[in-house]
N, C-alpha and C positions, 0 to 999 in steps of 0.2 A: 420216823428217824430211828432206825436201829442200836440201841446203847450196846456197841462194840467197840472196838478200837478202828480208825480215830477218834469218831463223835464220844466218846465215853470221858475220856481223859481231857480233851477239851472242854466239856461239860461240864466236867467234876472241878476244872481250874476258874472257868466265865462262874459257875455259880457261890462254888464258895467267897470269890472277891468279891458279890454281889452281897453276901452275908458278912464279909470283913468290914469290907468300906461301908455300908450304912452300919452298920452297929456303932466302929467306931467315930464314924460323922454324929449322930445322933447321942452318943453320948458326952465327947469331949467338943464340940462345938453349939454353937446358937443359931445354924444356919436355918433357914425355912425349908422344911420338908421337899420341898421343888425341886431348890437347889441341891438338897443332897439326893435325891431322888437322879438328877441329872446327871451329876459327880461319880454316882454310883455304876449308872448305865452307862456310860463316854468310859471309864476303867474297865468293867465288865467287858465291853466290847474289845477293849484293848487285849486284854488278858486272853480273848478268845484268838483275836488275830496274836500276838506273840504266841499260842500254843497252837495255835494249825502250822505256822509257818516254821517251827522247832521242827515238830511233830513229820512235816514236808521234807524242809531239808535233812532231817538224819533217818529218818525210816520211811516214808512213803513218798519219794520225789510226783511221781502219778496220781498223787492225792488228787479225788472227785471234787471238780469244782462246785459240783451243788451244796457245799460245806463251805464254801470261802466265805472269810468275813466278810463282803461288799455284801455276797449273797445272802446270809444270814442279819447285817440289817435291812436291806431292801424286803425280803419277806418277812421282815419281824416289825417292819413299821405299822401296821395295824396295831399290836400287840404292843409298839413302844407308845405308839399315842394313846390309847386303852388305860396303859399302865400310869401315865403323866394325868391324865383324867380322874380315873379310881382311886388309886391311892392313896393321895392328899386329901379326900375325902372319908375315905375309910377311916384314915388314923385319925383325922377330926374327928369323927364318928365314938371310934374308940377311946380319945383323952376325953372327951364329953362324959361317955359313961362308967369311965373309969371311980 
């Protein structure tokens, strides 16, 4: 995937909420890692579709559908289930040997 414009700006909007919402899940709540794990990706996804569809309507109406959000979770469910797997584990991992 080419980091140009659209995918660029799109990217740069899905992953920093991915970096907002768990931080601030994780430190001002008690939630189990899962859940904010979940919280985080159902936003993140949001945030991708609100900035393709911005991004659509004011500058690229012809926007490539192999970028639309449906697309983007249907190829990314390997990767979402991976991620729901691994990571709960990891950070157990990590507060263990902390």
């Amino acid at each position: 995937m080419p980091l140009t414009f659209p995918v660029l700006p799109i990217l740069i909007l899905e992953l920093g909420t991915y970096g907002l919402v768990s931080g601030l899940l994780s430190k001002y709540t008690k939630l189990p890692i899962l859940f904010t794990l979940l919280i985080t990706m159902i936003l993140g996804r949001c945030m991708y579709a609100l900035s393709y569809y911005i991004i659509q309507f004011f500058f690229l109406p012809d926007i490539s559908s192999n970028i639309s959000p449906i697309n983007a979770v249907v190829i990314g469910l390997p990767g979402i289930i991976l991620q729901l797997i691994a990571i709960p584990v990891i950070i157990k991992l990590l507060r263990k040997h902390k």
